[in-house]
C-alpha positions in Angstrom: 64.3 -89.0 33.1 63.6 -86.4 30.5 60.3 -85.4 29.9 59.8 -85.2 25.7 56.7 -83.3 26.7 58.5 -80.7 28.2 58.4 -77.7 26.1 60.9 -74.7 25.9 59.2 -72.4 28.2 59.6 -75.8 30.9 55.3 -76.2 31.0 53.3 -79.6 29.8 50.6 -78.6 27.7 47.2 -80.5 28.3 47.0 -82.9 25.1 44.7 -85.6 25.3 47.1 -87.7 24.4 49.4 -87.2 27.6 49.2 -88.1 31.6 51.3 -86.5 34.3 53.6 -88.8 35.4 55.7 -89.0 38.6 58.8 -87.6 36.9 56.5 -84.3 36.1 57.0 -83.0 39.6 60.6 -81.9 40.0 60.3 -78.9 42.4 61.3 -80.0 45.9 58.6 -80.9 48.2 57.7 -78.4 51.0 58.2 -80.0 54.6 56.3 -77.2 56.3 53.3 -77.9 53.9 50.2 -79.8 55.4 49.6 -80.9 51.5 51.4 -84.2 50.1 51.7 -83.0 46.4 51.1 -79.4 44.9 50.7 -78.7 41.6 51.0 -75.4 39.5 48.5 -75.3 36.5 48.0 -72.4 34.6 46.8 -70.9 31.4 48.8 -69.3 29.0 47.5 -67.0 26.1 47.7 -65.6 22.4 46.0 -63.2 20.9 45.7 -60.8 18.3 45.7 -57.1 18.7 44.6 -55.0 16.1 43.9 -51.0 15.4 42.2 -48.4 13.5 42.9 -45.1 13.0 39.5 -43.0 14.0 39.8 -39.1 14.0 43.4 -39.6 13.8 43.5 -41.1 17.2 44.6 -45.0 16.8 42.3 -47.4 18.6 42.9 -51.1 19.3 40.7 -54.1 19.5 41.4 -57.7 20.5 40.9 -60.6 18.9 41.3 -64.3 18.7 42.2 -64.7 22.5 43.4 -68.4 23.0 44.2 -70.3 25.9 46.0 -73.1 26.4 46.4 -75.3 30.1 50.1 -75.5 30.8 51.3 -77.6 34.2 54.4 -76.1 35.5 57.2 -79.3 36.2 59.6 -76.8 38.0 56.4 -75.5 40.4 54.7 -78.8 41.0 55.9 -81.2 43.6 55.3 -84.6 45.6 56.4 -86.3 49.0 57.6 -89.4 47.4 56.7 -91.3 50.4 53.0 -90.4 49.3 52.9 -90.9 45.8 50.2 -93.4 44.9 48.4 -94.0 41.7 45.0 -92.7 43.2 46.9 -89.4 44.1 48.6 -89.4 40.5 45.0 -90.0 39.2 43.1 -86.7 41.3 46.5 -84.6 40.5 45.4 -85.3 36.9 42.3 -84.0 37.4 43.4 -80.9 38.5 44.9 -81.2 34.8 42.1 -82.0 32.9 39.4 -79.8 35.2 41.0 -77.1 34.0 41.3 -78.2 30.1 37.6 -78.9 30.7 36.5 -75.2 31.7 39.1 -73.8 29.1 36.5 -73.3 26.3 34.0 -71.5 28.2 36.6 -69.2 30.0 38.2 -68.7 26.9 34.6 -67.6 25.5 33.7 -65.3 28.5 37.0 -63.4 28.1 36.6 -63.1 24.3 33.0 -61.3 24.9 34.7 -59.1 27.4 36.9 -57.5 24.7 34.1 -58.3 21.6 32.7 -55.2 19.6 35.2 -53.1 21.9 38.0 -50.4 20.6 39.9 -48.7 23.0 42.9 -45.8 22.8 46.4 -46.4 23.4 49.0 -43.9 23.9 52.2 -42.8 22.5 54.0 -40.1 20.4 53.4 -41.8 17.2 51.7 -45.0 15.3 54.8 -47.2 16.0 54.9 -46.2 19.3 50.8 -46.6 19.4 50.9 -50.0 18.0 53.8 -51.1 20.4 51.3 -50.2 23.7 48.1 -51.5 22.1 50.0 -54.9 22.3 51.5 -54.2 25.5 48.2 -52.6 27.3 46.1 -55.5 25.4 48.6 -58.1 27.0 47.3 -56.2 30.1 43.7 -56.6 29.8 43.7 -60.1 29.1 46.0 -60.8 31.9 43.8 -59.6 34.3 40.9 -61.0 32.9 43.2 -64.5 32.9 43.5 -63.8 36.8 39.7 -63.2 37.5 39.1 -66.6 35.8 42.5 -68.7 37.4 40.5 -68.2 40.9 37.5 -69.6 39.3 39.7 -72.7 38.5 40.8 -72.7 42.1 37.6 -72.8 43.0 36.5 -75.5 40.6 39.6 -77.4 42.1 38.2 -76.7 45.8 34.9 -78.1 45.2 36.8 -81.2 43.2 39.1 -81.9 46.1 36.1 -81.5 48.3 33.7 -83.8 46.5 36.3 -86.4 46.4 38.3 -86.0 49.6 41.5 -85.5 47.3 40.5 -88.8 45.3 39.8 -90.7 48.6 36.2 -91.1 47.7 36.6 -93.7 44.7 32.8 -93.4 43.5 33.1 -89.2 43.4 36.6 -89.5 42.1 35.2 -92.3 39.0 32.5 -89.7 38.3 35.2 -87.1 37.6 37.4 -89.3 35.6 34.4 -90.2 33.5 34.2 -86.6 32.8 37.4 -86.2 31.8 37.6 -89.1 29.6 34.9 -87.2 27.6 37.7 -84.9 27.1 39.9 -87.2 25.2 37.6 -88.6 22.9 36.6 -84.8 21.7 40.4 -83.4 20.1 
């Protein structure tokens, strides 16, 4: 079955309009593995990089930093002989957790680079503006990475606080959460 939501770099963006399904988890399961079903979620981001030329030394600033939650279909997998709808349900969650942090991360890494110029290297403006964008790309990564283990933890403390969706009550408290989540877009 073909995924439509599928785009062309192979991720699912989170859109309140779509569930993970079954068919979303097409790497191959890992028998040495003492989890039933992993799934990769990450976030991707766009930006814009811009410069000024200060005592004739260009310096860059960034702006505009956006994030989007992509799951990764080729990452993520299942033991079929586990998959139950509860599962389906707290893999979701992983899902919509991290569409739920996304604004605030998105803010605290927008204020780390806020009000901030910095200078790039290079023989010439061309070759300036080439490794602002690439040295931005940089910076943001890394502040990306400080806030993916911030998701892990989030997705720690949800797997605890359910038992991996075991604990129907906690689990019904989460997905009341997230439902907040479609209603909002």
């Amino acid at each position: 079955m073909i995924n439509h939501y599928v785009n062309q770099n192979n991720v699912i963006p989170w859109s309140n309009d779509y569930f993970l399904n079954w068919s979303d988890f097409q790497a191959e399961s890992n028998p040495s593995a003492f989890e039933d079903i992993h799934s990769i979620i990450k976030y991707h981001y766009t930006w814009i990089v811009n410069s000024d030329n200060i005592d004739n030394q260009i310096r860059f600033f960034i702006e505009k930093i956006d994030l989007t939650v992509n799951f990764h279909p080729l990452l993520s997998w299942i033991r079929r002989t586990q998959a139950t709808s509860n599962l389906l349900k707290h893999e979701q969650g992983y899902f919509d957790l991290a569409e739920l942090l996304r604004p605030k991360i998105t803010e605290q890494i927008q204020s780390v680079f806020d009000g901030k110029k910095f200078p790039t290297r290079g023989q010439n403006q061309e070759q300036q503006k080439q490794f602002a964008r690439e040295d931005s790309g940089l910076m943001i990564a890394n502040e990306v990475e400080k806030w993916e283990q911030y998701l892990f933890e989030k997705r720690e403390e949800y797997d605890k606080q359910t038992n991996y969706g075991q604990i129907i009550e906690k689990q019904q408290e989460y997905d009341d959460m997230f439902k907040k989540l479609r209603c909002i877009k």
